[in-house]
C-alpha positions as CSV (number, residue, x, y, z in Angstrom):
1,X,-10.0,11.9,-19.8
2,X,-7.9,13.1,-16.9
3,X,-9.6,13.0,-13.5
4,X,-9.6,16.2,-11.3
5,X,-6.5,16.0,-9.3
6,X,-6.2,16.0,-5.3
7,X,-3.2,18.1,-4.0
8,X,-2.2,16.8,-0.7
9,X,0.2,19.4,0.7
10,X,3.8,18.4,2.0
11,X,2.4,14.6,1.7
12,X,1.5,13.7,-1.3
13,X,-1.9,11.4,-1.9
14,X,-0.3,8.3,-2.5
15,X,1.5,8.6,1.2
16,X,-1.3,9.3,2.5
17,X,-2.8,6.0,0.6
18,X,0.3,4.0,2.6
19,X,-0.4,5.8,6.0
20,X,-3.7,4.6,6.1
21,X,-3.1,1.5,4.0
22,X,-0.6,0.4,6.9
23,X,-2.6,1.0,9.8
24,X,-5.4,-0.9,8.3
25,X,-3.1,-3.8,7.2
26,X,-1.5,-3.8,10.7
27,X,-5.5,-4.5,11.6
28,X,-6.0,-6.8,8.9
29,X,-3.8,-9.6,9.6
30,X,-4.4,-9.4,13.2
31,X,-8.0,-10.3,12.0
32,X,-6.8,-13.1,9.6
33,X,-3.9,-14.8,12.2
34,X,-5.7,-13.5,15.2
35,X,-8.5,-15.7,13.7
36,X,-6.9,-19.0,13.2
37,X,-5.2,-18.9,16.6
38,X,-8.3,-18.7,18.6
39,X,-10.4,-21.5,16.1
40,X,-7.4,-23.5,16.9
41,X,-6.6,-22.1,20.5
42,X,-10.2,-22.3,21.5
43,X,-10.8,-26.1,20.6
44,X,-7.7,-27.2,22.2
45,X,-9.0,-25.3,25.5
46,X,-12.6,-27.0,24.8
47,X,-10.9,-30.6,23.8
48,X,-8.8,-30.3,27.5
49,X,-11.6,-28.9,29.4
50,X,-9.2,-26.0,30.5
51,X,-11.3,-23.5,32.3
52,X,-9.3,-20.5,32.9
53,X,-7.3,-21.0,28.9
54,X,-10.9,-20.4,28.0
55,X,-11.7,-17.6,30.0
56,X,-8.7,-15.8,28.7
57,X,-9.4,-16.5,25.0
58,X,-12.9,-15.2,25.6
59,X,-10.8,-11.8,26.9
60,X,-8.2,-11.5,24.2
61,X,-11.8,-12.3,21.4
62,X,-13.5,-8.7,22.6
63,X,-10.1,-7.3,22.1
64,X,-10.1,-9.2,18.9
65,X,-13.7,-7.7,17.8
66,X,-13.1,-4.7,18.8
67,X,-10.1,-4.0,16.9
68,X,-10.5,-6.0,13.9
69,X,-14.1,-5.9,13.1
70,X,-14.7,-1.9,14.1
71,X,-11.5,-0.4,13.6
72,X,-10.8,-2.2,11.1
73,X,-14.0,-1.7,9.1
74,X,-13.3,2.0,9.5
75,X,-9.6,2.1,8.5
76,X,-11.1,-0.3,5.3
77,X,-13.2,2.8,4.6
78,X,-10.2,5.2,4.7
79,X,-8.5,3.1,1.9
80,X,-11.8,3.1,-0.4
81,X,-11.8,6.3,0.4
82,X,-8.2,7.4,-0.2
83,X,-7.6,5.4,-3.3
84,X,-10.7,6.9,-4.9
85,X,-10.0,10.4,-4.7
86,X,-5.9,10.2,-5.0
87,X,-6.2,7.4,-7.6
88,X,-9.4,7.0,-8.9
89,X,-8.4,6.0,-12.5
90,X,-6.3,3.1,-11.3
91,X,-9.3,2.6,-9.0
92,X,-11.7,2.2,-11.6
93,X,-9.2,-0.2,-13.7
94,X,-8.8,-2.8,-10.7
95,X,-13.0,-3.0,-9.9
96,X,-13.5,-3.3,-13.7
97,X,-10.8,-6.2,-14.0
98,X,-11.3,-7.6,-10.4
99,X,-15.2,-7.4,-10.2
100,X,-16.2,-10.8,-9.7
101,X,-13.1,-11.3,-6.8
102,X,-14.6,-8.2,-5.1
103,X,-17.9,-9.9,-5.0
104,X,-16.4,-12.9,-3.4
105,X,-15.2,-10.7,-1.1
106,X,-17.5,-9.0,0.0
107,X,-19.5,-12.3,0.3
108,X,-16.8,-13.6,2.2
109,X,-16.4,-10.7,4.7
110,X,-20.1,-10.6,5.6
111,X,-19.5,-14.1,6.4
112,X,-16.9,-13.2,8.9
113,X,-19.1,-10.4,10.5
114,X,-21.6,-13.1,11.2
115,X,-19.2,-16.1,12.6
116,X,-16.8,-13.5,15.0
117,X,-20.3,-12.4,15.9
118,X,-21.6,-15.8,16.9
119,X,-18.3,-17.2,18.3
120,X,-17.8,-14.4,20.7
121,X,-21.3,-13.6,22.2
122,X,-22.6,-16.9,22.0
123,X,-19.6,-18.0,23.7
124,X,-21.2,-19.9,26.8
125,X,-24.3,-20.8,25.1
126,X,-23.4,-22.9,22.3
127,X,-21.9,-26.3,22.5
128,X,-18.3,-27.0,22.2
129,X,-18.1,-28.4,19.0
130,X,-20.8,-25.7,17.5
131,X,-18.6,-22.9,19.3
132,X,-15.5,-24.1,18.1
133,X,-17.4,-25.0,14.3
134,X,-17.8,-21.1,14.2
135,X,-14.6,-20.2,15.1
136,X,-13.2,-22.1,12.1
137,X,-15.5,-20.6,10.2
138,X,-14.4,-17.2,10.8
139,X,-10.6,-18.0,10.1
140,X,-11.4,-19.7,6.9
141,X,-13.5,-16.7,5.7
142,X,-10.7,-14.2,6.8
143,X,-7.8,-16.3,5.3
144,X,-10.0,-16.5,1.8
145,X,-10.9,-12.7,1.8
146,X,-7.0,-12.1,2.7
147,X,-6.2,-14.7,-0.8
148,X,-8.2,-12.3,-2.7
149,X,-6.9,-9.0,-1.5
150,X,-3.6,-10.3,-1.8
151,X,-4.6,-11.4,-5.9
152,X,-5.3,-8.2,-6.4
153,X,-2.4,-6.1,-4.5
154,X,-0.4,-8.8,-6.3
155,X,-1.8,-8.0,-9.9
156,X,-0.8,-4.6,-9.4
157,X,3.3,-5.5,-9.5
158,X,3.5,-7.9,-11.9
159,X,0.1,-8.7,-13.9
160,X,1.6,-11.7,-16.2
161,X,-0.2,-12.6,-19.1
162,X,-2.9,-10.2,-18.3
163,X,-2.1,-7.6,-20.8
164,X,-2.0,-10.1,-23.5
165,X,-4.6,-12.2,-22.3
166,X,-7.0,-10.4,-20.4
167,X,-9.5,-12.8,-18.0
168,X,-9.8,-12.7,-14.6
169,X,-8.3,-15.7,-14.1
170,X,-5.2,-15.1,-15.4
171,X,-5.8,-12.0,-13.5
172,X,-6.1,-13.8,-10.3
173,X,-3.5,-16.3,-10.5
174,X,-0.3,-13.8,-11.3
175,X,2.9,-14.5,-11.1
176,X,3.1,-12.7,-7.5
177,X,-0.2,-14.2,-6.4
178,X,1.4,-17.4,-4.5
179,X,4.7,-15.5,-3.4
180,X,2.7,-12.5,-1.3
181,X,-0.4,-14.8,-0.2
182,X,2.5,-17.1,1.6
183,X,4.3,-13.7,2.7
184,X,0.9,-12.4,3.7
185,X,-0.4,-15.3,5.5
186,X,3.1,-15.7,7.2
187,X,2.6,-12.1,8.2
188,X,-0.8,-12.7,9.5
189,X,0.4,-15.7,11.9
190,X,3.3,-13.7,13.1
191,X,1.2,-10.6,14.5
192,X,-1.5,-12.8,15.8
193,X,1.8,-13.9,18.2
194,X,2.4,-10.8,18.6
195,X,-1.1,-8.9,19.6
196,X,-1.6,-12.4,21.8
197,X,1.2,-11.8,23.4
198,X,1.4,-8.0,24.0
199,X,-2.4,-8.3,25.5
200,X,-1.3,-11.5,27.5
201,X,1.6,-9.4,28.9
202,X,-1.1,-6.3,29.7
203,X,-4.2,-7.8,30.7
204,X,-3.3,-11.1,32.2
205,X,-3.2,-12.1,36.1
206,X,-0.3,-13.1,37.6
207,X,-1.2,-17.1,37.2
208,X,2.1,-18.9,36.3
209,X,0.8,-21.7,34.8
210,X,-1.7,-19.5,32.7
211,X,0.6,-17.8,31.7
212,X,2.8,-19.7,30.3
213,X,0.6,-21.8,28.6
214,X,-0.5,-18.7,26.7
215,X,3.7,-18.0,26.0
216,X,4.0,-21.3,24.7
217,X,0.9,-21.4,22.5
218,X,0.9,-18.1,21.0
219,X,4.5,-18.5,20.2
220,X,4.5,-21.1,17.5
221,X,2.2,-19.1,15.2
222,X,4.6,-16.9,15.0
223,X,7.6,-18.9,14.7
224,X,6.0,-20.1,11.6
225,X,4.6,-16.5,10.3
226,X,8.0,-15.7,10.3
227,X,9.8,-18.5,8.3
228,X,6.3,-18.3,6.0
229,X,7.6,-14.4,5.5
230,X,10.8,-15.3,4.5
231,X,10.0,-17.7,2.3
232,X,7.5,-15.6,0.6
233,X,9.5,-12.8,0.5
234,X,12.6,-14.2,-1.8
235,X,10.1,-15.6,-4.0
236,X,8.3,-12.3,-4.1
237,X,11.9,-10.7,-5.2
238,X,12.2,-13.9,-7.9
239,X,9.3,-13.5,-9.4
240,X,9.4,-9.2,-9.6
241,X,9.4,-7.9,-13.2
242,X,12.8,-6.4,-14.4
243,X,11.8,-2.9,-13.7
244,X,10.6,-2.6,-10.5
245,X,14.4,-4.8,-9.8
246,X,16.3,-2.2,-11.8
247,X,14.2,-0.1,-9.3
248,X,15.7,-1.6,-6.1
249,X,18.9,-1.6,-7.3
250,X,18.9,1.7,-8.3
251,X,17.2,2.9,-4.9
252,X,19.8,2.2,-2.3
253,X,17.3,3.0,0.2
254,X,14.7,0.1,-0.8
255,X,17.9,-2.2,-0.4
256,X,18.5,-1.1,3.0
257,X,14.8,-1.5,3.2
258,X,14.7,-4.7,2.0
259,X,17.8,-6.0,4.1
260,X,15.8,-4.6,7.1
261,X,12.6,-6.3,6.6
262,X,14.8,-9.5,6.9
263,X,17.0,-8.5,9.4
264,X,13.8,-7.4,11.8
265,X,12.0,-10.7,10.6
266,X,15.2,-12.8,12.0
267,X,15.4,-10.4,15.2
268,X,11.3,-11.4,16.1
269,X,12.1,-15.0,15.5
270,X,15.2,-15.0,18.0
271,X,13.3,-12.9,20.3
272,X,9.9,-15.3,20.5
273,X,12.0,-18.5,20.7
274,X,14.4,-17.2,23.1
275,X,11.6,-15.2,24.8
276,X,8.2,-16.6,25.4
277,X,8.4,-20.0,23.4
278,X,11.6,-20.5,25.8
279,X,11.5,-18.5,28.7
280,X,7.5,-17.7,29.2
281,X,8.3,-15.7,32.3
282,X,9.5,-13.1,29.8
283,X,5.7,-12.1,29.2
284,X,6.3,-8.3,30.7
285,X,4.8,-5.4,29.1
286,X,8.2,-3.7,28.2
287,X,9.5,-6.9,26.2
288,X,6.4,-7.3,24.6
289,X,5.6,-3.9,23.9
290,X,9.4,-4.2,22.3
291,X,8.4,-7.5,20.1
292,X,5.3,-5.8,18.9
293,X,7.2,-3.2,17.5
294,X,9.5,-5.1,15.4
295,X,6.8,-6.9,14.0
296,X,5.2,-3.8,12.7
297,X,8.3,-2.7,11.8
298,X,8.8,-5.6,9.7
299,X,5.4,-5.9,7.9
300,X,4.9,-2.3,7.4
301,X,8.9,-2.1,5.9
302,X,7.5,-4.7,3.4
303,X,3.9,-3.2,2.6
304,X,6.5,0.2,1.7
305,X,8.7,-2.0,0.2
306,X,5.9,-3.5,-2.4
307,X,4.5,-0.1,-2.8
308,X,7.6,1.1,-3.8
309,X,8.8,-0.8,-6.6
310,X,5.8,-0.5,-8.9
311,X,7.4,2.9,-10.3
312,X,6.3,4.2,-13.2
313,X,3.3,2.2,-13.3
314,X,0.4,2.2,-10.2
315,X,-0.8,-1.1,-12.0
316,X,2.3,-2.7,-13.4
317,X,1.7,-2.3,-17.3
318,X,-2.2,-0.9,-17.2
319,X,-1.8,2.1,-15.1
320,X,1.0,5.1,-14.9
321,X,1.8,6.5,-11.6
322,X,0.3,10.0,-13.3
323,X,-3.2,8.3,-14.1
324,X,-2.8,7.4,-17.4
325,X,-3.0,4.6,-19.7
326,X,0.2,3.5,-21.7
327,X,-1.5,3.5,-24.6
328,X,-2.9,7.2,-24.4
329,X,0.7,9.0,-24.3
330,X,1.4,9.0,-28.2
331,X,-2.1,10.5,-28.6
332,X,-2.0,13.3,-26.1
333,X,1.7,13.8,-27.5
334,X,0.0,14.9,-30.2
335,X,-3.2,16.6,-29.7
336,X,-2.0,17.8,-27.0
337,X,-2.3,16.8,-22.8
338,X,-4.8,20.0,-21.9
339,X,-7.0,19.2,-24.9
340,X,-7.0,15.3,-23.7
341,X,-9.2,16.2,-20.1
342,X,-12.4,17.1,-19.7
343,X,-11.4,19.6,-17.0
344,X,-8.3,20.3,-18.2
345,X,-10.5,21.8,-21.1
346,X,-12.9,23.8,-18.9
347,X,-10.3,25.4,-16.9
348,X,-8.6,26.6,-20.0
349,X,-11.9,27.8,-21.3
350,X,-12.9,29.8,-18.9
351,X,-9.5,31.6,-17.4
352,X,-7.9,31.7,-21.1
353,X,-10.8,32.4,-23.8
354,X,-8.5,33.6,-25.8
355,X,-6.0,30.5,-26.7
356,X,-9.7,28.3,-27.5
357,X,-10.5,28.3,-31.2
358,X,-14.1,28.6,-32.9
359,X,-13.6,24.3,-32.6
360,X,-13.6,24.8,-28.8
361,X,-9.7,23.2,-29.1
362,X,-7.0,24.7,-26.9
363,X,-4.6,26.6,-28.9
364,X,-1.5,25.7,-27.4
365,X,0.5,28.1,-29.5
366,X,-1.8,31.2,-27.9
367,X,-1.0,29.9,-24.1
368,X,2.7,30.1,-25.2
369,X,2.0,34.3,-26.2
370,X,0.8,34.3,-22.7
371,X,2.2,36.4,-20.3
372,X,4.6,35.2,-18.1
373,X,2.7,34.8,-14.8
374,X,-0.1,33.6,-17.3
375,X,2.1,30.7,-18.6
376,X,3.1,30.0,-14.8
377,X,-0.4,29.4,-13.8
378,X,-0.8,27.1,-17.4
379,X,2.6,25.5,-15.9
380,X,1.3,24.3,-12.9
381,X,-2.2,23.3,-13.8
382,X,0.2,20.7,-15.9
383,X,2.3,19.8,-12.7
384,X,-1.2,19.2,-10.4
385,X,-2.9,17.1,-12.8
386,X,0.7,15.4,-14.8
387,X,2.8,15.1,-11.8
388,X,1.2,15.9,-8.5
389,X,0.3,12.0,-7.8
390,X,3.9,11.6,-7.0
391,X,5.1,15.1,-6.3
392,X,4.7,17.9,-4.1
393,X,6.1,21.4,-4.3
394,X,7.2,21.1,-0.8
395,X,7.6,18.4,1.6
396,X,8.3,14.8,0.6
397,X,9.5,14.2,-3.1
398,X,9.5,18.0,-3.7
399,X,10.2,18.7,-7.0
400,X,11.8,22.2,-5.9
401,X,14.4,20.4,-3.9
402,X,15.4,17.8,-6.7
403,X,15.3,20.6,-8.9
404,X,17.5,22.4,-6.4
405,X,20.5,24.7,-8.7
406,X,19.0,23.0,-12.4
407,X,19.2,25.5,-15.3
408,X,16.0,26.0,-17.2
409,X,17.2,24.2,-20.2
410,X,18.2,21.1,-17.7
411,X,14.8,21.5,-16.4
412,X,13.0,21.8,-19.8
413,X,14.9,18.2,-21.1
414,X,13.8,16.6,-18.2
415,X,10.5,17.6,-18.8
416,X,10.7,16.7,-21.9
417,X,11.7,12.8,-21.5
418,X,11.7,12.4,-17.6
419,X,11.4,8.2,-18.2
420,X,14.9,8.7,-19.4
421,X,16.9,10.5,-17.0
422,X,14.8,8.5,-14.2
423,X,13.4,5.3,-15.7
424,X,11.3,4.9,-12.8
425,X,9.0,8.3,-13.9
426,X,6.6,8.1,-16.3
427,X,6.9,9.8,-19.8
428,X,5.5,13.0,-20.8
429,X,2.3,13.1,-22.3
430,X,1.8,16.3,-23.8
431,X,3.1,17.9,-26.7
432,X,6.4,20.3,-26.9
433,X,4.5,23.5,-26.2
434,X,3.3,21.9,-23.2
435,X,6.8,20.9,-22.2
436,X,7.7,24.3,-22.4
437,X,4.8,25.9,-20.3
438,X,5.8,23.2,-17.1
439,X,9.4,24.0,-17.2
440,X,8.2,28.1,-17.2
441,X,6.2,26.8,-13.6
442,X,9.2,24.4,-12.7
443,X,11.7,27.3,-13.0
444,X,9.8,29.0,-10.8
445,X,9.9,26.9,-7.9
446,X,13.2,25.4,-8.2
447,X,15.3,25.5,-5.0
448,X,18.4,28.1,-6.2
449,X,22.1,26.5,-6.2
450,X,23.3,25.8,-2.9
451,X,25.3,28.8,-1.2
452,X,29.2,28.1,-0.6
453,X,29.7,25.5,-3.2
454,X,31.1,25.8,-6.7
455,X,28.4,25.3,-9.6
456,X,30.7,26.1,-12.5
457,X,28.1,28.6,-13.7
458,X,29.9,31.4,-15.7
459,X,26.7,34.4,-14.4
């Protein structure tokens, strides 16, 4: 069964999926790295007795909660929300295979609710050792529930033995699992550095000493999240399946991508050593504001960069990009990819009577007798639910710009076997007729041959 489709205009869905995925992830390993360096920072401030170290780490935790636990609880909503409407069967798949990680989870996550909750407003009422017990208890809690996101984001590239072997163990412990949790967790420690530091540079008073205490000790954190990233992120590229390489190398803008997220990754490293680990004067809102924006640029280059490479497949080997299962295609190749969808069906039913049989099954030869703006509208009900989770008519990936000057017959062949002339799309589910009806909508839409240069056409 196909699910009802969600047309994003000029967008596409899945971009708005990685719009909001990446603010929230921006969020989410400030609340992970963010975490760990005030469990640490707050018992070294305790074990020296250093008043005003604490006072500012009790500032920077209300910027912590406020921006971790609230806007990232809403942004972690957005995704739920997002995912289920522009990819709900793909959705469905991961809770079914997942189900007892997402219980962790959630059981995990509650726990960090309560601990950030504890540490920061029971901050001058609880002993030192209780205080800073609560603190670790947090960054544990965010670092597990970050393992187990990262499992699952992980299972969606490169699955392993899955297929063969389903459990959710061998789930869980994919061949990408270790690779991303080191990138992820180096990612999480290099923007903690990198929110300490910009608030440091906003919010701090002019207190030398203070201040460059807070340089120095926000600093290694993110010396380290960086080398962690790099680390993570060649064995990430090791262990990607041959496909989504073939993908990178046939994308020349995911290599420059990919070169970037290095290149940016090496730039934050020189700037925090040479800058606040260094030279903690440096702590001025321009140069952080600067920093801070590498960083992102860096970890939301690679969250594109993971996204990217999954093509065909929105779970590597369970899931096509188009919401379908692999092992549907040959039989909605032959009954037919209307006939397969429950509203797919009705819509047929109720605008087209006439090509439904006494069985209630689309006739497929009927929609072809059609008239023509009849077998348009057929057309595109095939494009919104067969290729609208990656395409739009107009804006980004437009399929009337890539189409720009084809012929209908080069149209119709694509449609036909679009895996081949692009291994990174999916195949075509549906059966010839159908092929026939989308190129009729496809022709339609199709950008004309540009003006002033030589097409070879003989009209």
């Amino acid at each position: 069964m196909h699910y009802p489709w969600w047309y994003v205009p000029f967008v596409t869905s899945p971009m708005l999926i990685a719009a909001v995925a990446t603010i929230h992830i921006f969020v989410a390993m400030y609340a992970v790295g963010g975490g760990m360096f005030l469990a640490v920072e707050t018992q070294f401030a305790h074990r020296t007795q250093n008043r005003p170290y604490l006072g500012y780490l009790r500032d920077h935790a209300w910027f912590f909660i406020l921006l971790t636990v609230v806007f990232g609880a809403i942004t972690g909503v957005g995704i739920w929300w997002t995912i289920g409407l522009a990819s709900p069967l793909a959705t469905e798949a991961l809770i079914h295979i997942f189900v007892f990680g997402w219980a962790m989870e959630y059981v995990f996550f509650v726990l960090e609710i309560a601990s950030a909750f504890l540490f920061f407003y029971f901050w001058d009422r609880l002993p030192a050792k209780t205080h800073t017990i609560f603190g670790y208890i947090y960054a544990v809690s965010a670092w597990i529930s970050l393992v187990l996101i990262t499992s699952i984001t992980a299972f969606m590239l490169n699955p392993g033995g899955w297929v063969e072997a389903p459990s959710f163990w061998v789930a869980f412990f994919n061949p990408e699992f270790i690779p991303q949790t080191i990138a992820r967790t180096g990612g999480a420690l290099l923007l903690a550095s990198l929110y300490v530091y910009l608030h440091a540079a906003l919010r701090q008073e002019q207190d030398p000493e203070l201040r460059a205490l807070i340089a120095k000790r926000s600093t290694r954190p993110g010396l380290l999240g960086a080398f962690l990233v790099t680390i993570g992120g060649v064995w990430w590229f090791l262990a990607l399946p041959e496909s989504a390489r073939a993908a990178l190398a046939a994308a020349s803008a995911l290599n420059i991508l990919m070169l970037l997220i290095f290149a940016v990754t090496l730039v934050v490293f020189g700037m925090l050593y040479l800058g606040p680990y260094r030279n903690p004067g440096w702590i001025t809102p321009g140069f952080a504001i600067l920093l801070f924006t590498f960083g992102l640029a860096a970890i939301g280059t690679g969250e594109f960069l993971r996204e990217a490479v999954r093509k065909p497949y929105i779970i590597y080997g369970v899931v096509m990009s188009n919401q379908i299962y692999p092992d549907e295609i040959p039989g909605l190749r032959q009954t037919g990819y209307l006939e397969g969808g429950t509203w797919t069906r009705r819509y047929i039913a109720e605008r087209f009577p006439q090509a439904v049989n006494a069985q209630g099954e689309i006739d497929e030869g009927a929609l072809l007798a059609l008239s023509p703006d009849e077998r348009t509208e057929v057309g595109e009900l095939l494009f919104l639910y067969h290729c609208n989770d990656c395409h739009s008519v107009e804006g980004y990936a437009a399929v009337s710009e890539s189409m720009r000057g084809w012929t209908p017959e080069m149209i119709l062949a694509l449609v036909k076997e679009p895996h081949r002339a692009r291994f990174f799309m999916p195949p075509f589910a549906g059966t010839a007729d159908e092929a026939q009806l989308l190129a009729d909508y496809l022709v339609t839409i199709a950008r004309p041959f540009p003006a002033g240069l030589v097409n070879g056409s003989s009209n």
